[in-house]
CHARMM internal coordinates of N, CA and C (Angstrom, degrees):
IC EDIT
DIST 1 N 1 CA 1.4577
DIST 1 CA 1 C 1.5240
ANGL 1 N 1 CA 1 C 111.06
DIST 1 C 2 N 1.0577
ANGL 1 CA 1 C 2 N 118.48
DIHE 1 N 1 CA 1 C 2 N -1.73
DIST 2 N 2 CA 1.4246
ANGL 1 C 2 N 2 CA 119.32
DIHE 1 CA 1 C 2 N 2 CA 163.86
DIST 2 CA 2 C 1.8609
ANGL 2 N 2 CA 2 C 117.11
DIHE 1 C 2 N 2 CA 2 C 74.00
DIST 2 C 3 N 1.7530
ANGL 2 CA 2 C 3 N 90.46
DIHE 2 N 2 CA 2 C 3 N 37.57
DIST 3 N 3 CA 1.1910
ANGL 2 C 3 N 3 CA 99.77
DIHE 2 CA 2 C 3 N 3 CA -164.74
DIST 3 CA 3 C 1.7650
ANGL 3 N 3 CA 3 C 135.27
DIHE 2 C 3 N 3 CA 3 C 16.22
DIST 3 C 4 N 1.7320
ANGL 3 CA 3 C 4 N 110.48
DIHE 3 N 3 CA 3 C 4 N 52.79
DIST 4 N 4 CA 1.0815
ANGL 3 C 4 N 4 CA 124.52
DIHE 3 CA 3 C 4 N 4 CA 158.30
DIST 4 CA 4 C 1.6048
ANGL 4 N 4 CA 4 C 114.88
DIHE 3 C 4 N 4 CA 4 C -85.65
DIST 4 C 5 N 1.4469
ANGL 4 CA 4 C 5 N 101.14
DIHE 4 N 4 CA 4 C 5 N 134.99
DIST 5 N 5 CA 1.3773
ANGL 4 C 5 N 5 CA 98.66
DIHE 4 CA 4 C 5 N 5 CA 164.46
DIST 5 CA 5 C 1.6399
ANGL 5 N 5 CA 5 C 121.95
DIHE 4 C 5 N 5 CA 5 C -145.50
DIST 5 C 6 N 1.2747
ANGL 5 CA 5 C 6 N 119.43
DIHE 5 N 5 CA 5 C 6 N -171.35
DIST 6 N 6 CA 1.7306
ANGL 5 C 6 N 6 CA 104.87
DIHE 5 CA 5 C 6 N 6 CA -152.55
DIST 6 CA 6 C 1.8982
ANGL 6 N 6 CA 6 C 93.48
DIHE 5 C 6 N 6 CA 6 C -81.32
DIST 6 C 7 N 1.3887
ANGL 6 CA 6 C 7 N 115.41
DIHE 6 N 6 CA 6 C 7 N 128.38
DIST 7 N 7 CA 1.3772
ANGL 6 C 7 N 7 CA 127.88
DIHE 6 CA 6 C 7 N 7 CA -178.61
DIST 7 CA 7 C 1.5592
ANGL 7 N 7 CA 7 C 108.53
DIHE 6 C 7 N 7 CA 7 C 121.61
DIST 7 C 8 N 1.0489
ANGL 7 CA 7 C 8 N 122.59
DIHE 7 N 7 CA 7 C 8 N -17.59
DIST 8 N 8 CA 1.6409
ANGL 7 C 8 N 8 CA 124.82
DIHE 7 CA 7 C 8 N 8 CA 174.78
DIST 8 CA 8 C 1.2983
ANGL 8 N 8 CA 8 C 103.93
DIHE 7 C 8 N 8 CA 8 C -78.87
DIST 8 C 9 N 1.1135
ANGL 8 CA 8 C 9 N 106.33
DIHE 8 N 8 CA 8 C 9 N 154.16
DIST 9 N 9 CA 1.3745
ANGL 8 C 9 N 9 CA 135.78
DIHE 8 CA 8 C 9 N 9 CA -173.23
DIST 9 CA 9 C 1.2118
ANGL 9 N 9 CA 9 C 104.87
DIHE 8 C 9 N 9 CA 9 C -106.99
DIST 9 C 10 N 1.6203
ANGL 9 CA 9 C 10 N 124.13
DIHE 9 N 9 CA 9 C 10 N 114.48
DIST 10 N 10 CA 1.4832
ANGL 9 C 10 N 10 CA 136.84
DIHE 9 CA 9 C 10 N 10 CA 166.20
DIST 10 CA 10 C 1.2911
ANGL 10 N 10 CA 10 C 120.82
DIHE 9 C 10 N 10 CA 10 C -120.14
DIST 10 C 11 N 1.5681
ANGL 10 CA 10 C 11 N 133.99
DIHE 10 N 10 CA 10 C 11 N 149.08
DIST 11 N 11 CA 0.8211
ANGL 10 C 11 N 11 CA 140.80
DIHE 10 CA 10 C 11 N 11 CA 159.93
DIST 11 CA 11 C 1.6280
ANGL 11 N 11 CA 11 C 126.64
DIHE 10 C 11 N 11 CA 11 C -104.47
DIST 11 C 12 N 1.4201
ANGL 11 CA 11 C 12 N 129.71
DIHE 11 N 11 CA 11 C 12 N 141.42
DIST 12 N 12 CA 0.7893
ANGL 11 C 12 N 12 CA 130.89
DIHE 11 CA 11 C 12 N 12 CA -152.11
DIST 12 CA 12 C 1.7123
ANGL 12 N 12 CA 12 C 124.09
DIHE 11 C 12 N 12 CA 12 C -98.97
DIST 12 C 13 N 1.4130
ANGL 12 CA 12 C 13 N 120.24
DIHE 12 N 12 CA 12 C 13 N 111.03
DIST 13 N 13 CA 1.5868
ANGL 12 C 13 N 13 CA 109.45
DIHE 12 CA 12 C 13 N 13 CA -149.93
DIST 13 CA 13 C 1.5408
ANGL 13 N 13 CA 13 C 104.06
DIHE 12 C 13 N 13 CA 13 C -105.57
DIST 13 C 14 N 1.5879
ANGL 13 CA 13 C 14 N 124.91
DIHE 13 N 13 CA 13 C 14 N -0.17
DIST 14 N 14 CA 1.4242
ANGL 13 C 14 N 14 CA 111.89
DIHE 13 CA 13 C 14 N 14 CA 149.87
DIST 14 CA 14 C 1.6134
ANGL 14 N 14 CA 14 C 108.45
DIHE 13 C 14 N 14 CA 14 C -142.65
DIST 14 C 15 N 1.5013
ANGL 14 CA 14 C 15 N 99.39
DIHE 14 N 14 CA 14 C 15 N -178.42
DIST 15 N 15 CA 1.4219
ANGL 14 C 15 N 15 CA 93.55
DIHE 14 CA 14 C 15 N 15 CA 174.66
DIST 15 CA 15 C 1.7123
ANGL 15 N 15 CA 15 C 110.75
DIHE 14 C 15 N 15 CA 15 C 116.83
DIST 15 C 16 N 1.3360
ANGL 15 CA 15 C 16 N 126.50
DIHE 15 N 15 CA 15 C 16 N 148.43
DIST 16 N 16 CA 1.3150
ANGL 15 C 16 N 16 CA 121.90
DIHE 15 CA 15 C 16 N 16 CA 173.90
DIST 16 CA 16 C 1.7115
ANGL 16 N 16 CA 16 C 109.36
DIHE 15 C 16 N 16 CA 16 C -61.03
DIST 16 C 17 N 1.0609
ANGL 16 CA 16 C 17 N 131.03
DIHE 16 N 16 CA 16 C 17 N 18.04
DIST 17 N 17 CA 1.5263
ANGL 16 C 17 N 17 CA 129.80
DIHE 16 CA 16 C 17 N 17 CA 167.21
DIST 17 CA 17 C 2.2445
ANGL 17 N 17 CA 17 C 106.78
DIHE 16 C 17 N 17 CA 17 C -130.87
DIST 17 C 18 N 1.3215
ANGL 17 CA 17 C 18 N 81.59
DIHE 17 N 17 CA 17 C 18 N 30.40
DIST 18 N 18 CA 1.8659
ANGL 17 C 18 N 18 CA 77.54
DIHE 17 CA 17 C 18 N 18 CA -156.72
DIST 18 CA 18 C 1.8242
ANGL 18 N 18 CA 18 C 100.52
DIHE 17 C 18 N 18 CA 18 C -75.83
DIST 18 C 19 N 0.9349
ANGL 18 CA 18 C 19 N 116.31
DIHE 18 N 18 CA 18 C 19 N 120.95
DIST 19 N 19 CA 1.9871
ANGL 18 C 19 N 19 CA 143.60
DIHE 18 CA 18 C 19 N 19 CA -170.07
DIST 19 CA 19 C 1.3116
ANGL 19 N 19 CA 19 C 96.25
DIHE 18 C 19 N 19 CA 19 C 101.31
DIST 19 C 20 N 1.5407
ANGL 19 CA 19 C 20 N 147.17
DIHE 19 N 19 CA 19 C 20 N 48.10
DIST 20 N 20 CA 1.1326
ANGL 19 C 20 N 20 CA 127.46
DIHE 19 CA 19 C 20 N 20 CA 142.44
DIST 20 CA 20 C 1.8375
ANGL 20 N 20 CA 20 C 102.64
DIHE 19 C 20 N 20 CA 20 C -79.59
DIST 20 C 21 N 1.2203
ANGL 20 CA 20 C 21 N 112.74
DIHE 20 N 20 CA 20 C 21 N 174.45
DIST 21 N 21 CA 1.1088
ANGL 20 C 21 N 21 CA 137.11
DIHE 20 CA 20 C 21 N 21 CA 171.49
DIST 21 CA 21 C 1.5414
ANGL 21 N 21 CA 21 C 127.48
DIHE 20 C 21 N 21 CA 21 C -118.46
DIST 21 C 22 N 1.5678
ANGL 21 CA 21 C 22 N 139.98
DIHE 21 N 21 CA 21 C 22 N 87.28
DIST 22 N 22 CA 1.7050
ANGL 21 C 22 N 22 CA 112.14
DIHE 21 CA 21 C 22 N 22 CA 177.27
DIST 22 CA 22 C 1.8174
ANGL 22 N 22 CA 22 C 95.33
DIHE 21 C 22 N 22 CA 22 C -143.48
DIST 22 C 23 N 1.1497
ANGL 22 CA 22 C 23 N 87.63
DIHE 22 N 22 CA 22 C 23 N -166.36
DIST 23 N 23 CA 1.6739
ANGL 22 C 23 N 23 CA 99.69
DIHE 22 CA 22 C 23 N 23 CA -159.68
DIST 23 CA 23 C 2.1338
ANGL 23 N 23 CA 23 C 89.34
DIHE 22 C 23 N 23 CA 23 C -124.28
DIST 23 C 24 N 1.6539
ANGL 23 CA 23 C 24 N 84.14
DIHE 23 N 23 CA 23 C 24 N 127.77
DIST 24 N 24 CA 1.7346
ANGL 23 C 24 N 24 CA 119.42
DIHE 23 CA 23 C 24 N 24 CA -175.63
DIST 24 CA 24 C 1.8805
ANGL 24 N 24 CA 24 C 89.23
DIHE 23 C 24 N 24 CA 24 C -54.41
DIST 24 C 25 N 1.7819
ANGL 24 CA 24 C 25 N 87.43
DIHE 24 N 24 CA 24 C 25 N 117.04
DIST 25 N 25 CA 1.7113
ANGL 24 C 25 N 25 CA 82.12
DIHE 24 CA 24 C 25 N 25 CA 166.69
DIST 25 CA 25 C 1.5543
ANGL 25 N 25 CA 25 C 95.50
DIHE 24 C 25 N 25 CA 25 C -103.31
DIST 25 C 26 N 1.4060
ANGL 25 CA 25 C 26 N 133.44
DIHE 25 N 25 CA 25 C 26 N -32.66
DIST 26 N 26 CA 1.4859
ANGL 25 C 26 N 26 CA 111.81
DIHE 25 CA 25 C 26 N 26 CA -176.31
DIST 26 CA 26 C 1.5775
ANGL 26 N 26 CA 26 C 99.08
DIHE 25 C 26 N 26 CA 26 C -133.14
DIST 26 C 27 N 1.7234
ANGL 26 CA 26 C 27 N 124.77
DIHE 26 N 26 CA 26 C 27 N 175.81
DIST 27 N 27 CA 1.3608
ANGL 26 C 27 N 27 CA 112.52
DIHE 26 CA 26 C 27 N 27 CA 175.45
DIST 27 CA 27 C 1.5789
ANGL 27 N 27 CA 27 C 86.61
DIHE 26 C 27 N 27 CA 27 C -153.26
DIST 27 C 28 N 1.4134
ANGL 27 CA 27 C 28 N 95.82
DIHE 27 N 27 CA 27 C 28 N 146.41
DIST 28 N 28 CA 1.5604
ANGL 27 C 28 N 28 CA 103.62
DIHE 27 CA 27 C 28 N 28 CA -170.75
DIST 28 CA 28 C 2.0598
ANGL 28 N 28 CA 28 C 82.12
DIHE 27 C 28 N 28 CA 28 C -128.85
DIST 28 C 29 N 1.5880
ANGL 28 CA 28 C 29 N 102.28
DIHE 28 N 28 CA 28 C 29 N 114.78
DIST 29 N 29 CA 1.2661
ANGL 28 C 29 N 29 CA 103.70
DIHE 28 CA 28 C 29 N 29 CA 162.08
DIST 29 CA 29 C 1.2968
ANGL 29 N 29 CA 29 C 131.05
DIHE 28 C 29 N 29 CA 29 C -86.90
DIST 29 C 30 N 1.5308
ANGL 29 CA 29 C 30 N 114.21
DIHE 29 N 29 CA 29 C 30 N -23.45
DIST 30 N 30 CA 1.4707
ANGL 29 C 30 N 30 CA 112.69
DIHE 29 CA 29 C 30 N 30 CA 171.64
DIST 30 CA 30 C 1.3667
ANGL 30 N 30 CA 30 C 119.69
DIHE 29 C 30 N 30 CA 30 C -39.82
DIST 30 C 31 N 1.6689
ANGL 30 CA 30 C 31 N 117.27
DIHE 30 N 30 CA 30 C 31 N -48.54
DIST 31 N 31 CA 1.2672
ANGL 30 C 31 N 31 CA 138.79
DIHE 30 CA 30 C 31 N 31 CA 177.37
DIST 31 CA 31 C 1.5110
ANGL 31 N 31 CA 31 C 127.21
DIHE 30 C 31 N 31 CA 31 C -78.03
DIST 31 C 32 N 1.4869
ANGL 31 CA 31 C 32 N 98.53
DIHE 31 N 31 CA 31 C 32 N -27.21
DIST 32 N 32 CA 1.5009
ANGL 31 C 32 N 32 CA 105.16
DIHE 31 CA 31 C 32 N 32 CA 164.95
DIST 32 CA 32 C 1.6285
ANGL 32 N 32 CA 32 C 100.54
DIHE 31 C 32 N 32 CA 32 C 82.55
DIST 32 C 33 N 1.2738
ANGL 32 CA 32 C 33 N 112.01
DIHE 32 N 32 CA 32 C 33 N 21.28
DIST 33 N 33 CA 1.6015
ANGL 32 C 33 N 33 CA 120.18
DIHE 32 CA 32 C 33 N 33 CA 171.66
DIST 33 CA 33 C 1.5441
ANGL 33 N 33 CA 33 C 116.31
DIHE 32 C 33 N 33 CA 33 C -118.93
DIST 33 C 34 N 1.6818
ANGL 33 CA 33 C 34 N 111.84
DIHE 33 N 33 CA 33 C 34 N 153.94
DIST 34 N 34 CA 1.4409
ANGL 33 C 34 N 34 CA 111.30
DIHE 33 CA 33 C 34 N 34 CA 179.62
DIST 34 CA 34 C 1.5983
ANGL 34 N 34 CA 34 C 99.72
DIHE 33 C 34 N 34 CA 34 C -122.16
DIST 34 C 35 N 1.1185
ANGL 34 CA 34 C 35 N 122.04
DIHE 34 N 34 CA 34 C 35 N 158.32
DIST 35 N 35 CA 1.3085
ANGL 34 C 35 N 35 CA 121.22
DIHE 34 CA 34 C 35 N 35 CA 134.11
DIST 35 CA 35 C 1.4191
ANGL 35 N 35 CA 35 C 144.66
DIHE 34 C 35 N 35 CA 35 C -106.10
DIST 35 C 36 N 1.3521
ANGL 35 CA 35 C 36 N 112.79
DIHE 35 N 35 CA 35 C 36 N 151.25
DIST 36 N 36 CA 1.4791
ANGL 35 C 36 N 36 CA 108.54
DIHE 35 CA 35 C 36 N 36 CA -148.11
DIST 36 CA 36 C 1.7711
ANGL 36 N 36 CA 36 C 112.85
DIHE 35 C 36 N 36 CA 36 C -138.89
DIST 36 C 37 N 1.2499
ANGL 36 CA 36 C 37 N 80.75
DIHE 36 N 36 CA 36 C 37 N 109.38
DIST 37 N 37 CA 1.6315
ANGL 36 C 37 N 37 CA 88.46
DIHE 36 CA 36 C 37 N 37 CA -171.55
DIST 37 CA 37 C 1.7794
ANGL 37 N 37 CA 37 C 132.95
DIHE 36 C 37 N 37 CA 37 C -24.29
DIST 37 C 38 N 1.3588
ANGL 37 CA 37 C 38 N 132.86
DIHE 37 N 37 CA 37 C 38 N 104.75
DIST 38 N 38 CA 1.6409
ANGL 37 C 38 N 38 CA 121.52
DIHE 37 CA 37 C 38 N 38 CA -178.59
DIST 38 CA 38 C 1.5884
ANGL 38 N 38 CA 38 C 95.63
DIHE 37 C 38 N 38 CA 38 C 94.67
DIST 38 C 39 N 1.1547
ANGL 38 CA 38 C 39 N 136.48
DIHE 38 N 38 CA 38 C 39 N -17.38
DIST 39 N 39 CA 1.1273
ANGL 38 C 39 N 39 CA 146.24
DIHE 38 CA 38 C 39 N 39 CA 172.62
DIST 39 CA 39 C 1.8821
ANGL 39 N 39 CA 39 C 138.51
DIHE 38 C 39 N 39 CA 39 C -66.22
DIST 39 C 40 N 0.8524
ANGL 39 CA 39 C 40 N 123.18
DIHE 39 N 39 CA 39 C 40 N 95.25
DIST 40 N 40 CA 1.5680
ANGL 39 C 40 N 40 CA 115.39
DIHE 39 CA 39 C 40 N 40 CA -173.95
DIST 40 CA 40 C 1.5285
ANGL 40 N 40 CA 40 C 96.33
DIHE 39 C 40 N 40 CA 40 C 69.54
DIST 40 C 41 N 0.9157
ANGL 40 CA 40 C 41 N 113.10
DIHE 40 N 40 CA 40 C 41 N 98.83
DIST 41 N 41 CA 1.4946
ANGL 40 C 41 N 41 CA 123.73
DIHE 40 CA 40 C 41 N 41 CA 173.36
DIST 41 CA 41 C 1.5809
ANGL 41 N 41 CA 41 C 119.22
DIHE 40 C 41 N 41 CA 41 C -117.14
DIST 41 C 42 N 0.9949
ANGL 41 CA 41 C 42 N 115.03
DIHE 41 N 41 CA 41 C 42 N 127.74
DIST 42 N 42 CA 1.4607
ANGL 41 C 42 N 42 CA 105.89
DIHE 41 CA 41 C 42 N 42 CA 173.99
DIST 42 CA 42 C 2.1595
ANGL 42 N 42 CA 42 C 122.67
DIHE 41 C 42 N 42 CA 42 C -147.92
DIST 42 C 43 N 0.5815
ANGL 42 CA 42 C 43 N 89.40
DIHE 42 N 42 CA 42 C 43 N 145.25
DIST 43 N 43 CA 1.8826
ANGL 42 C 43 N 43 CA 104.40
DIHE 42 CA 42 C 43 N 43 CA -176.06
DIST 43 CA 43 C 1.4416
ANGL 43 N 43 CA 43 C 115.70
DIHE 42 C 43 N 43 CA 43 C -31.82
DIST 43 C 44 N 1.1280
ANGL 43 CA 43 C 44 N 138.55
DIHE 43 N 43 CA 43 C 44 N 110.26
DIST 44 N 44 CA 1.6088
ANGL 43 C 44 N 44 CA 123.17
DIHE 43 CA 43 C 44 N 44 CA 176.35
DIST 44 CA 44 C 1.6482
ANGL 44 N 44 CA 44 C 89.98
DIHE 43 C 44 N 44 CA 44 C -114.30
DIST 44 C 45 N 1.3210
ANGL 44 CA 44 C 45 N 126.32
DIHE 44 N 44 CA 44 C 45 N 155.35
DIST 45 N 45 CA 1.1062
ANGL 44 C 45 N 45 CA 137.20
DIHE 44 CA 44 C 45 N 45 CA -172.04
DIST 45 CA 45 C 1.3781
ANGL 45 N 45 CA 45 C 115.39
DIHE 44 C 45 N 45 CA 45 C -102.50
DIST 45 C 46 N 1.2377
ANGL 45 CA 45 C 46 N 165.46
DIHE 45 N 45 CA 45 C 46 N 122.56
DIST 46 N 46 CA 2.0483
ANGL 45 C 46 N 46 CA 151.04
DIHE 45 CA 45 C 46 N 46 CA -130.07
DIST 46 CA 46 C 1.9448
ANGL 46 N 46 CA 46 C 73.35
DIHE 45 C 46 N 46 CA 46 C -154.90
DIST 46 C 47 N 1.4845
ANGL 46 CA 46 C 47 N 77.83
DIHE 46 N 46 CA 46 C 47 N 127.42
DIST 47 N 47 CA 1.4284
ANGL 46 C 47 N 47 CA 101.25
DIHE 46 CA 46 C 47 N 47 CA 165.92
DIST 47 CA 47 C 1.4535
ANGL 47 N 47 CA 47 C 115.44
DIHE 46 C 47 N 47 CA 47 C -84.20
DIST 47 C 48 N 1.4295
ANGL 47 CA 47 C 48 N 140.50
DIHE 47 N 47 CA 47 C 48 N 161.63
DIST 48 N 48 CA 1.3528
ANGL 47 C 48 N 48 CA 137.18
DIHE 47 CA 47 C 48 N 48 CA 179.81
DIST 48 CA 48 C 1.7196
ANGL 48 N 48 CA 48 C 117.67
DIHE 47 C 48 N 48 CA 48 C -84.24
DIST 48 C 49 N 1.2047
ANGL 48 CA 48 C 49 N 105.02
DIHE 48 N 48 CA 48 C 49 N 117.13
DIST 49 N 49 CA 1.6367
ANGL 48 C 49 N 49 CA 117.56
DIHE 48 CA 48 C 49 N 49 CA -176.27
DIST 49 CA 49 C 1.1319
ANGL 49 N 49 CA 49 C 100.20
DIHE 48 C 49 N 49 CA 49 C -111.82
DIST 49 C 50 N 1.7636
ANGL 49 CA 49 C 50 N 105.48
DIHE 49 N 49 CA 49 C 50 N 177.18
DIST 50 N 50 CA 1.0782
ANGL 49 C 50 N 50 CA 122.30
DIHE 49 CA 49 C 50 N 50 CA -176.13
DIST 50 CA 50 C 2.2241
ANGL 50 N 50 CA 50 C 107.36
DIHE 49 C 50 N 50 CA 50 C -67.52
DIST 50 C 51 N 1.5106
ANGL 50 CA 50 C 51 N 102.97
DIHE 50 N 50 CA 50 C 51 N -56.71
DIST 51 N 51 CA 1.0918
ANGL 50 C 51 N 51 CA 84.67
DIHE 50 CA 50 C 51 N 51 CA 159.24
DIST 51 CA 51 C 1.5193
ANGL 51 N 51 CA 51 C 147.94
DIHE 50 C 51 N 51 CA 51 C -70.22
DIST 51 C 52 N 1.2116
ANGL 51 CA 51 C 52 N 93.49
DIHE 51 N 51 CA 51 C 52 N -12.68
DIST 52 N 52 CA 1.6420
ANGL 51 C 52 N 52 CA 94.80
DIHE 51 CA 51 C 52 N 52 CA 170.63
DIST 52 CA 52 C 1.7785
ANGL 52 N 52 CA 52 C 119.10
DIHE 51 C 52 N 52 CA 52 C -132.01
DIST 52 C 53 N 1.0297
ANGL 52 CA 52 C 53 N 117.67
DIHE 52 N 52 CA 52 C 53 N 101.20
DIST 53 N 53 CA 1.6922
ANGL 52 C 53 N 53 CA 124.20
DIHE 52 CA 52 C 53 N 53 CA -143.19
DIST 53 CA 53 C 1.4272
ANGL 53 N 53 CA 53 C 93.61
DIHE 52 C 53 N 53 CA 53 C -99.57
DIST 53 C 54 N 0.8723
ANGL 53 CA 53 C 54 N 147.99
DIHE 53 N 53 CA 53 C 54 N -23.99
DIST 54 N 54 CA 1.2557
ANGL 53 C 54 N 54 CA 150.57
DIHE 53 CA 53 C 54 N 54 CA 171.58
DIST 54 CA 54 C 1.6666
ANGL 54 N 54 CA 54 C 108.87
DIHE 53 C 54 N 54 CA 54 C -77.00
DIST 54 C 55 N 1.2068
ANGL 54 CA 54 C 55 N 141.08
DIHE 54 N 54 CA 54 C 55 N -40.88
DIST 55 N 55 CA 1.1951
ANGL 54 C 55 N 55 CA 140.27
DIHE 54 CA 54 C 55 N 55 CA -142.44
DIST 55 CA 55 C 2.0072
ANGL 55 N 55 CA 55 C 135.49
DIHE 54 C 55 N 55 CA 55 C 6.93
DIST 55 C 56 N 0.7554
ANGL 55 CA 55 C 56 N 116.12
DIHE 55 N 55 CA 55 C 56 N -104.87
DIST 56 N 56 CA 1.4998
ANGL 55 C 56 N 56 CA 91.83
DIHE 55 CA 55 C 56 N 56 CA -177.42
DIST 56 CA 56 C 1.6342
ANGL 56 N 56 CA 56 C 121.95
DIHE 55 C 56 N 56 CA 56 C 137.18
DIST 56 C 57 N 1.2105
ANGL 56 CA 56 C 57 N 108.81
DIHE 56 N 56 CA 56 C 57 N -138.28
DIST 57 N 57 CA 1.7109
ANGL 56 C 57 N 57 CA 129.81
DIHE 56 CA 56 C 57 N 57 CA 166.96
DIST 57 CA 57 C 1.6167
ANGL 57 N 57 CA 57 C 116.78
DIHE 56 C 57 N 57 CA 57 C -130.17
DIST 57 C 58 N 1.4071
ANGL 57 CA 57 C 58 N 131.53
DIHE 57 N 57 CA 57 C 58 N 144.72
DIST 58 N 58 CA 0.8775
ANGL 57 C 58 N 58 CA 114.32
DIHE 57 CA 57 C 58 N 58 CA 171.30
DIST 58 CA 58 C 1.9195
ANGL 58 N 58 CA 58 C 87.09
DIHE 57 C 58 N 58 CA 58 C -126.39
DIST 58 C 59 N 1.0306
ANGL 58 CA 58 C 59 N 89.78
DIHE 58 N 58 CA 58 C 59 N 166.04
DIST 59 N 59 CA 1.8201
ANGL 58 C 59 N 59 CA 109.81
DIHE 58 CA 58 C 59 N 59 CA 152.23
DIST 59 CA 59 C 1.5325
ANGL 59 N 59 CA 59 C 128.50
DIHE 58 C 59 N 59 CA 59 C -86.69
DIST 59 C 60 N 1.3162
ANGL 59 CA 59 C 60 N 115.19
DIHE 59 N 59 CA 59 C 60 N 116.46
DIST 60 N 60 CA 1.2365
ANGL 59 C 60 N 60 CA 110.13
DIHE 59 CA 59 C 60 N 60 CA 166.10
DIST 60 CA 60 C 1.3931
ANGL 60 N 60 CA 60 C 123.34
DIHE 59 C 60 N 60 CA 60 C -131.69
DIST 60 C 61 N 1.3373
ANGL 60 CA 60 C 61 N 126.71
DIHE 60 N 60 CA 60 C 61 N 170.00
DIST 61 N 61 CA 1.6336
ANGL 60 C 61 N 61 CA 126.59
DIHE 60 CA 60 C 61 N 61 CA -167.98
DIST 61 CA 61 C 1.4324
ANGL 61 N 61 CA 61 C 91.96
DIHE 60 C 61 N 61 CA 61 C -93.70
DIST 61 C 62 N 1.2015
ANGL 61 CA 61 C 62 N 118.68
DIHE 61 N 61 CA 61 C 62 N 155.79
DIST 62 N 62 CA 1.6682
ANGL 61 C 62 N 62 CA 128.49
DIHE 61 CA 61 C 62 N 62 CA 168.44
DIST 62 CA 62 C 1.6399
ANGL 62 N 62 CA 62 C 108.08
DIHE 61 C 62 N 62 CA 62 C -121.76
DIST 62 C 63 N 1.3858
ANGL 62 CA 62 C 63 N 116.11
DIHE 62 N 62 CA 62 C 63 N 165.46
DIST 63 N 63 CA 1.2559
ANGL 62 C 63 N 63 CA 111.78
DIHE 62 CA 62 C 63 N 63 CA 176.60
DIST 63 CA 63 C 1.2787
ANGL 63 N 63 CA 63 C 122.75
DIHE 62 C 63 N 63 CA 63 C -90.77
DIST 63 C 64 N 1.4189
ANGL 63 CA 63 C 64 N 102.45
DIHE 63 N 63 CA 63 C 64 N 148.01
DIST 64 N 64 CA 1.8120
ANGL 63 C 64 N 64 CA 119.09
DIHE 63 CA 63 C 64 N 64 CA -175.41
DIST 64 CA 64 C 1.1562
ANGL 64 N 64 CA 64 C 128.37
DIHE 63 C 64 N 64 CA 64 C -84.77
DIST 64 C 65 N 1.4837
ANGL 64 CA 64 C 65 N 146.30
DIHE 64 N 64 CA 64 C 65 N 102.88
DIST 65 N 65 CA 1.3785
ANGL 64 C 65 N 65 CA 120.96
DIHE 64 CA 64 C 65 N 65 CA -153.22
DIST 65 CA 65 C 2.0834
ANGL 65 N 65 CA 65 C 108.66
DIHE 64 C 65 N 65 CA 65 C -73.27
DIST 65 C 66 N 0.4891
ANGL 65 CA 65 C 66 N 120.52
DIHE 65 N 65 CA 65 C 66 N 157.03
DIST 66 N 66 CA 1.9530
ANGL 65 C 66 N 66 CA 115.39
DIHE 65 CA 65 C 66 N 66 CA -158.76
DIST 66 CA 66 C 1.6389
ANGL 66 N 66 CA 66 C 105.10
DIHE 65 C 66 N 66 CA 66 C -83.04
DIST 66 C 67 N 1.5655
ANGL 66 CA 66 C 67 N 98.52
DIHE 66 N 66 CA 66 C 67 N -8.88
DIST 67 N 67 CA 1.5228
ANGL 66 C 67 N 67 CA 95.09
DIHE 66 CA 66 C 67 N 67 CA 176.79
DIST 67 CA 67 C 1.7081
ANGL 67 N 67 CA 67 C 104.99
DIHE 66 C 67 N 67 CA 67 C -83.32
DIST 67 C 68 N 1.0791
ANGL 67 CA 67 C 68 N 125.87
DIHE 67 N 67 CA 67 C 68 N -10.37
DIST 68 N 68 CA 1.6722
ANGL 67 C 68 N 68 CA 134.80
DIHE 67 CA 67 C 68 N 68 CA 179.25
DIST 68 CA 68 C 1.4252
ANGL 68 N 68 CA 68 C 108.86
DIHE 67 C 68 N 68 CA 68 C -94.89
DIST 68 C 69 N 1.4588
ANGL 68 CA 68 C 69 N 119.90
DIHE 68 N 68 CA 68 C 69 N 17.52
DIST 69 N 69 CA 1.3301
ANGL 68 C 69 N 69 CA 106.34
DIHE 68 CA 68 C 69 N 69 CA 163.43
DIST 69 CA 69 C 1.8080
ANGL 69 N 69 CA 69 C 103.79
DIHE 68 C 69 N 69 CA 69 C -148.86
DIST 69 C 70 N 1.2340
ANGL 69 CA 69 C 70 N 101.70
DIHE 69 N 69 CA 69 C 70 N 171.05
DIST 70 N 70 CA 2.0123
ANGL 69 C 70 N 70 CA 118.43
DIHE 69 CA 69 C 70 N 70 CA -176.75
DIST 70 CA 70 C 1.0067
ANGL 70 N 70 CA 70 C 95.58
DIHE 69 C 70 N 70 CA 70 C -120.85
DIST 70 C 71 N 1.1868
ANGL 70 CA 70 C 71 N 130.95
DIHE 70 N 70 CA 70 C 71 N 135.53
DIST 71 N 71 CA 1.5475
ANGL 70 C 71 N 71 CA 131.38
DIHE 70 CA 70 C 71 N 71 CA 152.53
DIST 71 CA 71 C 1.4894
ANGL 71 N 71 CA 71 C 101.78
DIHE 70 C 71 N 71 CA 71 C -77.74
DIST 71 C 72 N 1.7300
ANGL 71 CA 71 C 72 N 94.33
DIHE 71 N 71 CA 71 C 72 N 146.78
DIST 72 N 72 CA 1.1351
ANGL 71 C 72 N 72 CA 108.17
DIHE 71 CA 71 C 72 N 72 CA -170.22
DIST 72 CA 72 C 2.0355
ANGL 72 N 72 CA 72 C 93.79
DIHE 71 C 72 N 72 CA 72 C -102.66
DIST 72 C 73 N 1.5234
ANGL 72 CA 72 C 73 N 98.28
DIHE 72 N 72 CA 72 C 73 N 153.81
DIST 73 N 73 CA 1.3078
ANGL 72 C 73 N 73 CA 93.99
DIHE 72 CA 72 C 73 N 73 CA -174.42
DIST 73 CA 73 C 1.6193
ANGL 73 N 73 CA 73 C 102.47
DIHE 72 C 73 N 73 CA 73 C -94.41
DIST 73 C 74 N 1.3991
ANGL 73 CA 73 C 74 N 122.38
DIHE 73 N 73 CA 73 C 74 N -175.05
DIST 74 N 74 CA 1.6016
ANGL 73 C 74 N 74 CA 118.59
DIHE 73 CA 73 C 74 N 74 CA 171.51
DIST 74 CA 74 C 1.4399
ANGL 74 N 74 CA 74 C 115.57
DIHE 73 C 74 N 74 CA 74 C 79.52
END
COOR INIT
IC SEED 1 N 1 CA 1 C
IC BUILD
């Protein structure tokens, strides 16, 4: 796993986000993926509830496989 863990700071060396920069909020090693804050973002669709009657799009982060990023040192 490339001794990343959640609070490091990585940057991202491929991928449609490749030179972003953010810091690992969770890491799933079974899978060998992190997630990474502002990073790979993509659309989930929220159906209309009672609390939220309108529903919509939200944003969410997806996971990174750990070989697509460097930790940055500092």
């Amino acid at each position: 796993m490339a001794n990343i863990k959640k609070g490091d700071t990585v940057k991202l060396i491929a991928g449609d986000d490749k030179g972003k920069t953010g810091i690992v909020i969770k890491v799933f090693p079974k899978k060998d993926k992190i997630l990474v804050e502002g990073c790979k973002i993509a659309k989930k669709a929220i159906k209309p509830t009672e609390e939220n009657k309108a529903g919509g799009f939200s944003n969410i982060e997806m996971p990174i496989h750990v070989s697509n990023v460097a930790k940055v040192e500092g």
